[in-house]
GUPABA-803850 format. One line per field, with one value per residue (C-alpha): x, y, z; residue number from 1; residue in three letters. Coordinates in Angstrom, 1 decimal. Layout:
X: (X,...)
Y: (Y,...)
Z: (Z,...)
num: (NUM,...)
residuo: (Ala,...)
This chain:
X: (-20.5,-21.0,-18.5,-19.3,-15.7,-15.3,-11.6,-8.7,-7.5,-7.5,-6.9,-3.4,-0.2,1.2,1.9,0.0,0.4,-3.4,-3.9,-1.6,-3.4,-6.7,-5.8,-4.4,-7.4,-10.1,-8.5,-8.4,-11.7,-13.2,-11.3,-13.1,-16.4,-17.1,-18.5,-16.4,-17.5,-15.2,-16.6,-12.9,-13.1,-11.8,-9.2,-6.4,-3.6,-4.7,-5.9,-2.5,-1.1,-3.7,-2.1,-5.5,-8.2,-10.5,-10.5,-9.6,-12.0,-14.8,-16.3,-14.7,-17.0,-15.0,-17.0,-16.5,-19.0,-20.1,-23.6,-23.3,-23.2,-24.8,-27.8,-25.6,-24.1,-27.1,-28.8,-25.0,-25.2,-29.1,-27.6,-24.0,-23.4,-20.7,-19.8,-16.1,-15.4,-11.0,-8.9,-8.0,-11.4,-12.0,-15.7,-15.1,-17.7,-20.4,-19.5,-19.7,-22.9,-24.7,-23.3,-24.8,-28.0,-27.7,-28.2,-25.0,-22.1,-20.6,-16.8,-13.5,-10.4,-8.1,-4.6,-2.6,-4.0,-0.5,-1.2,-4.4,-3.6,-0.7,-2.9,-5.7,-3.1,-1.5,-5.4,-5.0,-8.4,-8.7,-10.8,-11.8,-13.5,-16.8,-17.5,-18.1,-14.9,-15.4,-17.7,-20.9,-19.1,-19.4,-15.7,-12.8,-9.8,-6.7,-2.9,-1.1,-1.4,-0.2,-1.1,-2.5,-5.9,-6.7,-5.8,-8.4,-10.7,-9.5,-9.2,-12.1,-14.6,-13.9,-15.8,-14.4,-11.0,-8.4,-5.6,-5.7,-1.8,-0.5,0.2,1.2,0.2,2.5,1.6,3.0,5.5,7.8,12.0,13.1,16.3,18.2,19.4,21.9,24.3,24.5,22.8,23.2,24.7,21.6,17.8,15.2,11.5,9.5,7.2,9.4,8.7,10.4,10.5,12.2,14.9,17.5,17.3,17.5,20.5,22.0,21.0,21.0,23.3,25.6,26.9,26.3,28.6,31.1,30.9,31.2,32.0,29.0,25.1,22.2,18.3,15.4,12.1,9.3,7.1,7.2,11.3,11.7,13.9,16.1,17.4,20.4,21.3,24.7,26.2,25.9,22.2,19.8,16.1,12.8,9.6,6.8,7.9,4.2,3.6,4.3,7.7,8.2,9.9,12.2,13.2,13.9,16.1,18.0,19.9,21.6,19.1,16.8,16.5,13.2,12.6,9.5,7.5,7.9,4.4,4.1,7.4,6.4,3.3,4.8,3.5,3.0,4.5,4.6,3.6,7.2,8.6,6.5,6.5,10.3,10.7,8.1,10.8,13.4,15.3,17.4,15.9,17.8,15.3,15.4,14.1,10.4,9.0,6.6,9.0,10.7,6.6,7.1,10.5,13.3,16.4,19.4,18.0,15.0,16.0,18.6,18.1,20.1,20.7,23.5,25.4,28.4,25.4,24.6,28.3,28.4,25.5,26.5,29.9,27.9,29.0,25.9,25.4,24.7,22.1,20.4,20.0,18.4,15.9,14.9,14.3,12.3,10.4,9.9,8.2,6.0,4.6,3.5,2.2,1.4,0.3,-3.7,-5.6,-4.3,-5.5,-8.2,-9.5,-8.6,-11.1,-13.8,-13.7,-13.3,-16.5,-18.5,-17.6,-18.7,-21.5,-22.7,-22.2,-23.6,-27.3,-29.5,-31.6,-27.9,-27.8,-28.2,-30.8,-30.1)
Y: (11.1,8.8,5.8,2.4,0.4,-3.2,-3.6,-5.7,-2.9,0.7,0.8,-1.0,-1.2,-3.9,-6.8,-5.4,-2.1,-1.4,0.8,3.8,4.3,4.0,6.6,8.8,8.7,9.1,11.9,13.6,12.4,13.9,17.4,17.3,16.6,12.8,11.0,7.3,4.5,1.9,-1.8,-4.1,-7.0,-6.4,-9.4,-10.5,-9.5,-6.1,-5.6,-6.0,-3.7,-0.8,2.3,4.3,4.3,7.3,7.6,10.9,12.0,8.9,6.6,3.4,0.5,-2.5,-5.8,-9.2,-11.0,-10.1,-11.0,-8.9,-5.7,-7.3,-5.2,-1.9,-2.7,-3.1,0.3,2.2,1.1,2.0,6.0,5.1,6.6,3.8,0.6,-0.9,-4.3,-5.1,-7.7,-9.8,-8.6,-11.2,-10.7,-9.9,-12.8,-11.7,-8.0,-8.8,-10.2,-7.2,-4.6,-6.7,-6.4,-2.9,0.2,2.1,1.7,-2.2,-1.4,-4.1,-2.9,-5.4,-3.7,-7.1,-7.7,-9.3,-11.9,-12.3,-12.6,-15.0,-17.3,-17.2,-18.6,-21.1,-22.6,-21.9,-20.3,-16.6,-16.4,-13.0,-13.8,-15.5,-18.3,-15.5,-13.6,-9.7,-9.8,-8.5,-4.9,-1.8,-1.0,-2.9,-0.8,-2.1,-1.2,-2.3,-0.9,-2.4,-6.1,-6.6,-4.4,-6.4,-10.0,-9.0,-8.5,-11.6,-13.9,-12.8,-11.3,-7.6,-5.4,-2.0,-1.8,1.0,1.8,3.1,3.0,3.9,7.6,9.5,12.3,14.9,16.7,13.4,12.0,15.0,15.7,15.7,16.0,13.4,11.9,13.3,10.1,10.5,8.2,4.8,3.5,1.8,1.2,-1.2,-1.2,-4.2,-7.1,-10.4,-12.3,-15.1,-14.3,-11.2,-12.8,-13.9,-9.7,-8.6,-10.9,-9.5,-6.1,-5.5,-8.2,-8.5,-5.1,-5.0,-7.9,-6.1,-2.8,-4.0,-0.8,0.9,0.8,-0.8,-0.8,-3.2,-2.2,-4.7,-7.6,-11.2,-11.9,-15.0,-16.0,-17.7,-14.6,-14.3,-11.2,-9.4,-7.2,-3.7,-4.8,-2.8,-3.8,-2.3,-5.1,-2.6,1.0,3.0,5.1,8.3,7.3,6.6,10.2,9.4,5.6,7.5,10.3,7.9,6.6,7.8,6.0,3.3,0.3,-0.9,-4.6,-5.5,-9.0,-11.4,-11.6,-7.4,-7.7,-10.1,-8.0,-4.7,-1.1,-1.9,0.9,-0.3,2.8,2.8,4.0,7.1,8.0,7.6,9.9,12.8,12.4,13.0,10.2,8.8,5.1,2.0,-0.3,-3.5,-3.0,-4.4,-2.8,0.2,1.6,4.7,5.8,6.8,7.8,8.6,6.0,7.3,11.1,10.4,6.8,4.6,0.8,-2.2,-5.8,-6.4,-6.1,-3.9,-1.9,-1.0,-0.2,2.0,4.0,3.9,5.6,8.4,11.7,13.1,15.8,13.8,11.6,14.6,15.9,12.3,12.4,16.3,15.2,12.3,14.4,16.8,14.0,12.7,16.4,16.6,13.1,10.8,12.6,11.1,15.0,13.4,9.5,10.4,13.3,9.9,7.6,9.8,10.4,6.9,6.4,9.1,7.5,4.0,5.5,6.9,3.9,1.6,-0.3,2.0,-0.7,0.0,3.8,5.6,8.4,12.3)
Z: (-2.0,0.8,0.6,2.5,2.6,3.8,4.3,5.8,8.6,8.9,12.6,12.7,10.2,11.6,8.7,6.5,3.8,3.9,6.4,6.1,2.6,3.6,6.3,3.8,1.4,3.7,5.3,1.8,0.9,4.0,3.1,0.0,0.9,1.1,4.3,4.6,6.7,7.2,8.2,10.2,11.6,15.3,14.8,17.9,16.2,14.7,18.1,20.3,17.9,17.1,16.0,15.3,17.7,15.1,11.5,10.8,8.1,8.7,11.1,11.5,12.6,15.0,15.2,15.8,14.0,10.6,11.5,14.7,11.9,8.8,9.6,10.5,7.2,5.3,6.6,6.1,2.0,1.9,1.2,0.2,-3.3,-3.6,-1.7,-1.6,-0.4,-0.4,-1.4,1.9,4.0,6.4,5.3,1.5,0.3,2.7,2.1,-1.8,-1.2,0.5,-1.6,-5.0,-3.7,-2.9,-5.1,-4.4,-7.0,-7.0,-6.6,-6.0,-4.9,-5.2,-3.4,-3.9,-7.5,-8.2,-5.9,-6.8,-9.9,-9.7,-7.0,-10.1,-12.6,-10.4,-9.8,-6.1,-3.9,-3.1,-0.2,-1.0,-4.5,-5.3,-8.2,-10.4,-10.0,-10.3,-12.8,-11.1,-10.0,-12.0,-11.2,-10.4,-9.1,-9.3,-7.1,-10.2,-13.4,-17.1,-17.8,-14.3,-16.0,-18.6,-16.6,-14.1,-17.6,-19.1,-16.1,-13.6,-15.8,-14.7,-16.8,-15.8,-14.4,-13.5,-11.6,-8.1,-7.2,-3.5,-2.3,0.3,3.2,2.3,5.7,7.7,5.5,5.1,5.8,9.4,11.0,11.7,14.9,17.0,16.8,13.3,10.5,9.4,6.0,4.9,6.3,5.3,6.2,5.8,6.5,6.6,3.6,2.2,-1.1,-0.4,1.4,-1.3,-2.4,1.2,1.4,-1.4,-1.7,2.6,4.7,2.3,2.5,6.0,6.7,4.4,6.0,10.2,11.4,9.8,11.2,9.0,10.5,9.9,10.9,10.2,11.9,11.5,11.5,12.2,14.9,12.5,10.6,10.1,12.0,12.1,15.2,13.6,12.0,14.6,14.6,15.2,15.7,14.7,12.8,13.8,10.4,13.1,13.5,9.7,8.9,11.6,10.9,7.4,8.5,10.9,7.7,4.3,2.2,1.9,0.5,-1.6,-2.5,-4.5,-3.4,-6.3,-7.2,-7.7,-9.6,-11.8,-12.5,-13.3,-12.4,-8.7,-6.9,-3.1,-0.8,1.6,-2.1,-2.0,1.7,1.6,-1.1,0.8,3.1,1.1,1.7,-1.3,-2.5,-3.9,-5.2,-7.5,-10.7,-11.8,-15.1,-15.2,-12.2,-14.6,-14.9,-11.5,-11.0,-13.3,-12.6,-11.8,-11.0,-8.7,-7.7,-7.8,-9.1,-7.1,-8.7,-6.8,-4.1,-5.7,-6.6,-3.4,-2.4,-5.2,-4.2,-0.5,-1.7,-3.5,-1.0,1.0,-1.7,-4.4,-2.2,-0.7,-4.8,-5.6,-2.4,-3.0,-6.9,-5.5,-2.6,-5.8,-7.9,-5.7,-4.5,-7.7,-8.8,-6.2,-2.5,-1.6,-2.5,-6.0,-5.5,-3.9,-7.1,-9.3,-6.9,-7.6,-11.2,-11.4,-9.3,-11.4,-15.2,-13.8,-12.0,-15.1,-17.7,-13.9,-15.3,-14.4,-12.3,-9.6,-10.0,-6.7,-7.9,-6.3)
num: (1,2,3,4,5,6,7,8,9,10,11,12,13,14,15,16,17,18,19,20,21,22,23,24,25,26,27,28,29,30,31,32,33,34,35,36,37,38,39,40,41,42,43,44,45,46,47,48,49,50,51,52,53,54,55,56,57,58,59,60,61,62,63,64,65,66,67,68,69,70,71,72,73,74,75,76,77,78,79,80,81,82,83,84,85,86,87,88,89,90,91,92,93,94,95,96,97,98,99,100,101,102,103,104,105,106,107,108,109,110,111,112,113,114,115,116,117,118,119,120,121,122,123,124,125,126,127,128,129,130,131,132,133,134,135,136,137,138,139,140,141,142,143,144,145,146,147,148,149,150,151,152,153,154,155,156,157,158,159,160,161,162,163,164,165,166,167,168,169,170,171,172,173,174,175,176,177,178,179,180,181,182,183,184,185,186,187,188,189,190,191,192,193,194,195,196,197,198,199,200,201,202,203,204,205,206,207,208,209,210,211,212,213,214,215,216,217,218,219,220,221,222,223,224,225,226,227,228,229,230,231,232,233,234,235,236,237,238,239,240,241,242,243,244,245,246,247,248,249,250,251,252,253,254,255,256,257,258,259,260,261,262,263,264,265,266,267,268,269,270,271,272,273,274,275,276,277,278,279,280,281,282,283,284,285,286,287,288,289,290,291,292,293,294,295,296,297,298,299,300,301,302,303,304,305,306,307,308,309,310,311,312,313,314,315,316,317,318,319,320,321,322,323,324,325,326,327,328,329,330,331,332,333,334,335,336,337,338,339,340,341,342,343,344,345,346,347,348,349,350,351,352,353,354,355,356,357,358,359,360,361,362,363,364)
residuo: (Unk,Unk,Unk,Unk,Unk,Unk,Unk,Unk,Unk,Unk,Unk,Unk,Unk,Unk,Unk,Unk,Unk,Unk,Unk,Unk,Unk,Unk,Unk,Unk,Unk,Unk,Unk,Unk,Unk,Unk,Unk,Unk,Unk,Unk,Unk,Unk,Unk,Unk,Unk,Unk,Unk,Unk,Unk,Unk,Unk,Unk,Unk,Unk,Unk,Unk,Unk,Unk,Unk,Unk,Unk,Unk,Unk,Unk,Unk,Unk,Unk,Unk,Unk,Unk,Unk,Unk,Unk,Unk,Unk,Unk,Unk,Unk,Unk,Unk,Unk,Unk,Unk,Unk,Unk,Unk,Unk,Unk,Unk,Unk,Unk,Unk,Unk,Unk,Unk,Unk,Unk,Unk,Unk,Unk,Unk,Unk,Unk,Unk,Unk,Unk,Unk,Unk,Unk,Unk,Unk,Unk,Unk,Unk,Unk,Unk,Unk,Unk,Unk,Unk,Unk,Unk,Unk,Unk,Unk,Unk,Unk,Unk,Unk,Unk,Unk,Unk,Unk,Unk,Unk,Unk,Unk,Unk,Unk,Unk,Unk,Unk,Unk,Unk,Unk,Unk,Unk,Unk,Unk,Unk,Unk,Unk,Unk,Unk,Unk,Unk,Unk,Unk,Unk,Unk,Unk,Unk,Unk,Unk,Unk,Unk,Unk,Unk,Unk,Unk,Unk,Unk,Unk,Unk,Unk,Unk,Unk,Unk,Unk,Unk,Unk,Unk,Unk,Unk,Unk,Unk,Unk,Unk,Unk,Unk,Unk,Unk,Unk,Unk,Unk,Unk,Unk,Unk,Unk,Unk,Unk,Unk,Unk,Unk,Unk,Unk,Unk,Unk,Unk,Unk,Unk,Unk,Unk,Unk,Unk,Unk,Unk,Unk,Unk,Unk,Unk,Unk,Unk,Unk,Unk,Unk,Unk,Unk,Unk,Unk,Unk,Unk,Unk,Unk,Unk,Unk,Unk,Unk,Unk,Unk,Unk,Unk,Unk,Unk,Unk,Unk,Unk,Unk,Unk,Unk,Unk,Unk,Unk,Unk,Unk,Unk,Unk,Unk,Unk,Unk,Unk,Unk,Unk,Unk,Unk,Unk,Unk,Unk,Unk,Unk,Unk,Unk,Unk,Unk,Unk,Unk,Unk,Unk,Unk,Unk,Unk,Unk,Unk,Unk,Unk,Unk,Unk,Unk,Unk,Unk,Unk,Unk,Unk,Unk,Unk,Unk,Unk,Unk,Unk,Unk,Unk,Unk,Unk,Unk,Unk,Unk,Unk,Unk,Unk,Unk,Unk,Unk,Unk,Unk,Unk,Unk,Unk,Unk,Unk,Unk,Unk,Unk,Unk,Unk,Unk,Unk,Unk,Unk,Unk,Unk,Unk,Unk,Unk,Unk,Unk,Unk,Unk,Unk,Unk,Unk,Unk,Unk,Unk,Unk,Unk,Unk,Unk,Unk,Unk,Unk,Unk,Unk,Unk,Unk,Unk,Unk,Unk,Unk,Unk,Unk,Unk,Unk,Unk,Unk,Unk,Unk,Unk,Unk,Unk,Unk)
């Protein structure tokens, strides 16, 4: 198949979780057969912090203006087998546009359906969605699962949805040692966001401020200046997705906290959980529903509510971490690496291909 994708970014990971899985399913895609091209808008701050210059597996396509490419576009779709526009593409109502009127399969992938969702419900704008919702694409693929499926039927007219849920690139997210100074209690890995804060209190400050003596690591943009930072919290502005094994092995386990929005929704896996467990680092994470589809609690994970939660886990003795990461790395070999996700995307595209009007099928 030849995809056409029009996304937020696949060149840069800073403050956004888009690109490392793009990376990882066109890479598999590619080793499967597909030809990808990938339509960003070249935006400042994507720019001052690229991390990919080539797409490893597909063409990427930089511009400006979208109607510096629109043509470009246009021809690129005239052979796609299936067109993709994102949630949060600069360009997603132009995108939309041009890929309605083309004959290559009409898909939505909507990676922060929660939001979307929730932004829907509350009667607030989505930039990235027309007056008539989803309702004109043959599939609509969704990173949460469970009730997110049929509100994206019920509220914006979807008539084909399934899940697409985050994976990993076992061949870059895999165990390393770790440092030679020895590991920290406790690591994070994040985006600032503010409705994360009163967990990452809880679940992260809180039992650094408790344990002085001990090291605890942020890694993630946007902080604001204002945190409230301790002397044994260390931080790292921008963690590149190379350096991810590494920011993992520097600490006895990780800490997962779920936006609001995707735990209110259920079933929406955020990638860190899966690259942290191909690395074999143990995971404390709050709880949202759907997570024990993914990993088993207590065995493959452990779940934090509070902070004596996280001390108790902290006092577990290296064996017993290293059995829960192995379990974990174990889990997600076999359930949730891109060769997998990116198998699901195209049976998805073939059964929506093949019940597509036929006036939108891309004939062979």
């Amino acid at each position: 198949m030849k995809l056409v994708i029009f996304g937020l970014s696949v060149s840069s990971s800073w403050g956004n979780g888009h690109a490392v899985l793009w990376r990882a399913l066109i890479q598999s895609l590619a080793a499967q057969g597909h030809r990808i091209v990938f339509f960003e808008r070249d935006v400042p701050y994507y720019a001052e912090n690229r991390d990919l210059t080539e797409l490893d597996g597909g063409q990427l396509v930089l511009y400006q203006d979208w109607k510096e490419i629109a043509g470009a576009a246009r021809r690129q779709l005239a052979d796609a087998d299936a067109a993709i526009v994102t949630s949060y593409c600069p360009d997603a109502l132009p995108a939309a546009d041009l890929i309605l009127d083309s004959r290559a399969l009409r898909v939505f992938y909507d990676l922060d359906s929660p939001v979307t969702l929730a932004r829907v419900g509350a009667g607030e704008p989505v930039a990235y969605l027309g007056t008539d919702g989803l309702a004109g694409f043959d599939l609509v693929l969704s990173y949460a699962g469970g009730e997110a499926l049929s509100a994206l039927r019920d509220r914006l007219g979807a008539v084909r949805v399934a899940p697409l849920y985050g994976c990993v690139d076992p061949q870059r997210y895999r165990p390393v040692p770790p440092p030679e100074f020895g590991r920290a209690a406790l690591s994070y890995l994040g985006t600032y966001a503010a409705d994360r804060q009163p967990a990452l209190a809880r679940l992260f400050l809180e039992p650094a401020r408790r344990f002085p003596n001990e090291r605890f690591i942020i890694g993630g943009s946007l902080y604001p200046t204002d945190f409230p930072w301790l002397p044994n919290i260390f931080f790292e502005r921008h963690v590149t997705p190379a350096v991810h094994p590494l920011f993992y092995a520097a600490a006895r386990a990780t800490l997962n906290i779920t936006r609001s929005a995707m735990a209110a929704c259920g079933w929406c896996p955020s990638g860190r959980l899966f690259e942290a467990a191909a690395c074999a680092t143990p995971i404390l994470s709050d709880w949202w529903e759907g997570l024990d589809d993914f990993f088993v609690p207590g065995s493959e994970i452990l779940i934090v509510r509070t902070t004596e939660d996280v001390l108790a886990a902290l006092a577990l003795s290296d064996g017993e971490l290293a059995r829960i990461g192995a379990d974990a790395r174990e889990r997600v070999l076999t359930g949730h690496t891109a060769d997998r996700r990116a198998a699901e995307l195209i049976r998805q595209l073939e059964t929506a291909h093949r019940h597509a009007p036929s006036e939108w099928r891309q004939e062979a």
